[in-house]
C-alpha positions as CSV (number, residue, x, y, z in Angstrom):
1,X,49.3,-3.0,-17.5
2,X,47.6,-5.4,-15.3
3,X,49.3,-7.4,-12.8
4,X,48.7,-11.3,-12.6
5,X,47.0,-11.0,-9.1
6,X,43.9,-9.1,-10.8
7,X,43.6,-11.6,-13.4
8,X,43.9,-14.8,-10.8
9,X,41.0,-12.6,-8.6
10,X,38.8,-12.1,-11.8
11,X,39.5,-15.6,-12.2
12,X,38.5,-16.8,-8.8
13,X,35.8,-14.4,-8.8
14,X,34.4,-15.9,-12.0
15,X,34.9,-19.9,-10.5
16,X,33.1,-19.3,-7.4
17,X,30.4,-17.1,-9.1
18,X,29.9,-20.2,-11.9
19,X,30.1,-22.7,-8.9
20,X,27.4,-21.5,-7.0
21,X,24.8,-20.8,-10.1
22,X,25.3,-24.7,-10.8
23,X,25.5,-26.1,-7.1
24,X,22.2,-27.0,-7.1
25,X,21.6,-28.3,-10.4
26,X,24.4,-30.9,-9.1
27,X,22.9,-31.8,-5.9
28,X,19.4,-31.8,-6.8
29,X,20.1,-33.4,-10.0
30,X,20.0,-37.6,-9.1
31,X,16.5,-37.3,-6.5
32,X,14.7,-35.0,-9.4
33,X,12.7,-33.3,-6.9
34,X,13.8,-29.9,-4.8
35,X,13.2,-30.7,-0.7
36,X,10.1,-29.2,0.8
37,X,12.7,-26.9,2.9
38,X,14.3,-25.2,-0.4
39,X,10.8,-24.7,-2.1
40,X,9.7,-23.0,1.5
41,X,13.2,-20.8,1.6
42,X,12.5,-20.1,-2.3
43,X,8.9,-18.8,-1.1
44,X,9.7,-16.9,2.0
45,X,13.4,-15.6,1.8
46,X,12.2,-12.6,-0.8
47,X,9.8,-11.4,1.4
48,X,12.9,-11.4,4.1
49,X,15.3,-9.5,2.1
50,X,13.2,-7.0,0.6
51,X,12.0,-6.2,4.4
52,X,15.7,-6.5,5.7
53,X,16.3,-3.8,3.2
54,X,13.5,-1.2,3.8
55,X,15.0,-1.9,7.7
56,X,18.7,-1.1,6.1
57,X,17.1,2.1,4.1
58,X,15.2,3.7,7.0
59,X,17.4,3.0,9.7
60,X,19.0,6.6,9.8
61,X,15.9,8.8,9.0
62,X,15.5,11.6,11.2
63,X,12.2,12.3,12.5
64,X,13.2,16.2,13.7
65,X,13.1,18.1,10.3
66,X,10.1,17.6,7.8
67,X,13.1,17.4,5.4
68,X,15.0,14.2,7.4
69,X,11.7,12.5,7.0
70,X,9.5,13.5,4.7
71,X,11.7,11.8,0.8
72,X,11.4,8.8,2.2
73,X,8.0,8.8,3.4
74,X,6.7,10.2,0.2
75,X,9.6,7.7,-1.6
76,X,7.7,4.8,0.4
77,X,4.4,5.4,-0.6
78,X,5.6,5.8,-4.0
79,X,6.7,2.6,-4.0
80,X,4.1,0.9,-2.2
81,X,1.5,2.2,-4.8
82,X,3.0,1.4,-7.9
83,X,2.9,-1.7,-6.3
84,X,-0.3,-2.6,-5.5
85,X,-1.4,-0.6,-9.0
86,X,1.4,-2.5,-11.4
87,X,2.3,-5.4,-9.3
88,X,6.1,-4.9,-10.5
89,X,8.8,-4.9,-8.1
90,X,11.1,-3.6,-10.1
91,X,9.0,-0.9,-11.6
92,X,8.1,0.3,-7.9
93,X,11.3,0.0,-6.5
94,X,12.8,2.0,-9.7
95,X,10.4,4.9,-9.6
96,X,10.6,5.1,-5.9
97,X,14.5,5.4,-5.8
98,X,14.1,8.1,-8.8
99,X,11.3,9.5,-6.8
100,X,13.8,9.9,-3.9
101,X,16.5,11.2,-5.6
102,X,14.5,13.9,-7.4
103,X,13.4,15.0,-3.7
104,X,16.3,15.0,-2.2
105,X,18.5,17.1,-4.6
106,X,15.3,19.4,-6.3
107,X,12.9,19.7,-3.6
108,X,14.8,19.2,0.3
C-alpha cells in the first residue's frame, strides 16, 4: 500500500509543476505584451541547452581507441545531417541516439 508521504510528494510535485506552467500567464497577463528580455531568452536559451548538452554528451569520449571515439563521431554527424536535410530536431536527435546505440552494442 502506499504511504501518505508519496501521495503528499506526488501532490507537491504536481502543484509546483502546475505553478510554473501558469506563472507567466499571471505575470504577463495585465501589460499584454512579453518584455523584450523574455522574447530574447525564448530565442537564445535553445541554442544554449542543446550546446550545453552535446558538452554534457562528449565530455568523457576517449580519443585513444577508434572505438572510444568513433559512435559518437559517426552518432554526430548523423545527427547533424538529418538536420540540415529534414530540419527536425527531434527526428535528428532520435536517429542519432538510435544510431549510437546500434554502434555501441552491434558494431564496437
Amino acid at each position: 500500500m502506499l504511504d501518505t508521504r508519496v501521495w503528499l510528494t506526488v501532490g507537491v510535485i504536481a502543484l509546483v509543476t502546475a505553478l510554473l506552467r501558469f506563472l507567466p500567464f499571471l505575470v504577463f497577463r495585465k501589460s499584454g505584451k512579453t518584455p523584450r528580455l523574455i522574447e530574447k531568452l525564448g530565442r537564445l536559451l535553445p541554442f544554449a541547452v542543446m550546446g550545453m548538452l552535446v558538452v554534457y554528451c562528449l565530455k568523457e569520449v576517449q580519443f585513444s581507441t577508434f572505438g572510444g571515439f568513433l559512435p559518437e563521431l559517426i552518432a554526430c554527424l548523423v545527427v547533424g545531417a538529418l538536420y540540415l536535410w529534414k530540419r527536425n530536431t527531434l527526428i535528428s536527435i532520435v536517429a542519432g541516439t538510435v544510431c549510437y546505440m546500434l554502434l555501441v552494442q552491434f558494431v564496437f
